[in-house]
N, C-alpha and C positions, 0 to 999 in steps of 0.2 A: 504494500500500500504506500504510493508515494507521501512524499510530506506536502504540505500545504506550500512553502515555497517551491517544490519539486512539480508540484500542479501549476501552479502560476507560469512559471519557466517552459514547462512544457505546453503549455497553450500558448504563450506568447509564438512561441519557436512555429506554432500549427498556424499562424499567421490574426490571433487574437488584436485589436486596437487598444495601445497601451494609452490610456490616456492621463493628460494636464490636469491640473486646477483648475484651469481655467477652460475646459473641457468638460469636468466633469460636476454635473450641475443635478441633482435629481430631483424630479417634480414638483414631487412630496414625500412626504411620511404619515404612514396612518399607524393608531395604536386601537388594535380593536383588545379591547376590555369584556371578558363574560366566562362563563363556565368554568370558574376557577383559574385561568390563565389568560395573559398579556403576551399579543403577538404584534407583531412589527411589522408594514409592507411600504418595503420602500418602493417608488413607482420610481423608472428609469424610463425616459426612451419608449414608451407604451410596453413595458416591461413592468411585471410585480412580482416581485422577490418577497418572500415571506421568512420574515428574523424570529428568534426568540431574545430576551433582551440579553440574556449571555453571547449571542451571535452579535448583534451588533457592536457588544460592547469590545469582541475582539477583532482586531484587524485583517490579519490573516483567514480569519473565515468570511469577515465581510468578502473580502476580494475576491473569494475563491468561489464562494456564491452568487456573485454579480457576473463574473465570468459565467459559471455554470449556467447561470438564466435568462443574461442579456447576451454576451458573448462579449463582453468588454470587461478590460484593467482597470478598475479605479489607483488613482494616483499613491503611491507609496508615502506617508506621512509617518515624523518622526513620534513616537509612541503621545508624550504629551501633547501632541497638537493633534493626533487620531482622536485620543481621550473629550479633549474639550469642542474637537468635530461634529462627536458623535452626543455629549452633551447636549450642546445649542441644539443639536436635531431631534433630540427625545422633547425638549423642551418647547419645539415650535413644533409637533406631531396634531395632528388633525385626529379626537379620540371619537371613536364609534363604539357601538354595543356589538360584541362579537355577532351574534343572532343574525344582526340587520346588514351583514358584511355584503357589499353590491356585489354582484354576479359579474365577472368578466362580459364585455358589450356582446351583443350576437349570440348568447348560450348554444350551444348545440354540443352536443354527446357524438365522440369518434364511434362509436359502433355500439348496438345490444348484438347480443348473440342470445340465442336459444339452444338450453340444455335439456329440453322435454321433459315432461310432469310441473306446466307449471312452474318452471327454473329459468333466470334471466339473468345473463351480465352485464353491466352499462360500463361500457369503456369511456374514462373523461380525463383527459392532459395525465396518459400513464397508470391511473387508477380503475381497477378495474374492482365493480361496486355490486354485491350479489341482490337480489333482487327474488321475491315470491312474485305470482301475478296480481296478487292482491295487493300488494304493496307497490307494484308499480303503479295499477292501477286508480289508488288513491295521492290526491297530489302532495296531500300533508306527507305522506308516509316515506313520496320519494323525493320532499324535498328536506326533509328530514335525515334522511337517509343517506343523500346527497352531500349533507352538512357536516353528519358525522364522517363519514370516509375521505370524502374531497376534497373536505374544507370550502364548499364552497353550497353559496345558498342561490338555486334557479329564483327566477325572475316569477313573481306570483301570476297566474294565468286566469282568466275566466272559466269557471267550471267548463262551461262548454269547450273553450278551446284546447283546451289540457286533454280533453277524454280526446280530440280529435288527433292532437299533435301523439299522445301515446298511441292510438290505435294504425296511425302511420308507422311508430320507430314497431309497433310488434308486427305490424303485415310484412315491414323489408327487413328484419332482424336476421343474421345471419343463424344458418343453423351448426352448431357444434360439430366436431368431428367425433365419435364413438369414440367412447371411453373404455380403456379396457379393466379400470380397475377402480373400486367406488371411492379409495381412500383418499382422493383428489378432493370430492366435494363431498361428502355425505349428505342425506337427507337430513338429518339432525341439524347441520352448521347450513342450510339453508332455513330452516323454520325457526330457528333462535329467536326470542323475542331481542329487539334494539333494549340497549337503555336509555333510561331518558336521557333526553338531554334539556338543564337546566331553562325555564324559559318556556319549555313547551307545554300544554295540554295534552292530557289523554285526548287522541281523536276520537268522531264520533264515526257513525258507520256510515257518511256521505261521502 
């Protein structure tokens, strides 16, 4: 596993843009606040990086994760002047309710697949989110659902449009390839009830 300057170096070398100070300018900072924990999204470049405040607060992970998600260097700073950077930046953070965190623009889901009996996976930015039909089919359950696994909360839809928009992603859903062995998914780790998550209501059965 290389080291965090060993990453750096080696992206730069893959042809990464090392950039200035005066280059490197980021949007904002949001601090979304809920569910027992403080997360950090720094926007870059139409880029959203998501920190924990220990990430921020170190340098060499900040860089190595701006890399990873924008595909840029931020500028190398001597430790005190990182320190009091990143200060002033927790300090002038835009704070949201984790819950109400916006939905990246345009939502859409890379692929569901279908695993027969009622079994569905929603691939979203890497994350691939298991799903009953019941639970897809209620909006709370899969935006809910959504929130927990993704981190990220879909766009609230008009009942009507939601049942349309899901009965579209189940007609083109891909179907699975045969499994030859159950220990992948079991019936059991699909019916799991979620836990809750803070914030929410029991749904009701609309």
């Amino acid at each position: 596993m290389p080291t965090d300057s060993e990453f750096i170096l080696d992206s730069i070398k893959q042809g990464c843009a090392m950039l200035v100070d005066g280059e490197f300018l980021i949007d904002r900072l949001v601090k979304y606040v809920g569910n027992g924990r403080i997360r950090w999204h720094v926007e870059f470049r139409g880029h959203r990086v998501e920190f924990t405040t220990g990430q921020l607060k170190r340098q060499p992970t900040f860089r190595r994760k701006i890399i990873e998600q924008a595909g840029v260097l931020p500028p190398q700073r001597a430790g005190a002047d990182y320190r009091r950077w990143a200060l002033d930046l927790r300090k002038n953070a835009i704070e949201l309710p984790w819950r109400d965190r916006p939905v990246d623009a345009d939502f859409a889901i890379d692929r569901i697949t279908s695993y027969g009996n009622d079994r569905w996976m929603v691939d979203y930015q890497g994350k691939a989110i298991k799903f009953t039909t019941t639970k897809l089919r209620r909006q709370t359950s899969f935006r809910k659902r959504m929130l927990l696994k993704a981190k990220v909360l879909p766009p609230q839809l008009d009942p009507v449009a939601y049942r349309k928009w899901m009965d579209w992603l189940i007609q083109n859903a891909t179907e699975a390839a045969p499994q030859t062995s159950d220990t992948l998914m079991s019936e059991k780790s699909w019916l799991d009830d979620l836990p809750e998550l803070a914030g929410w209501q029991n749904e009701g059965t609309s």
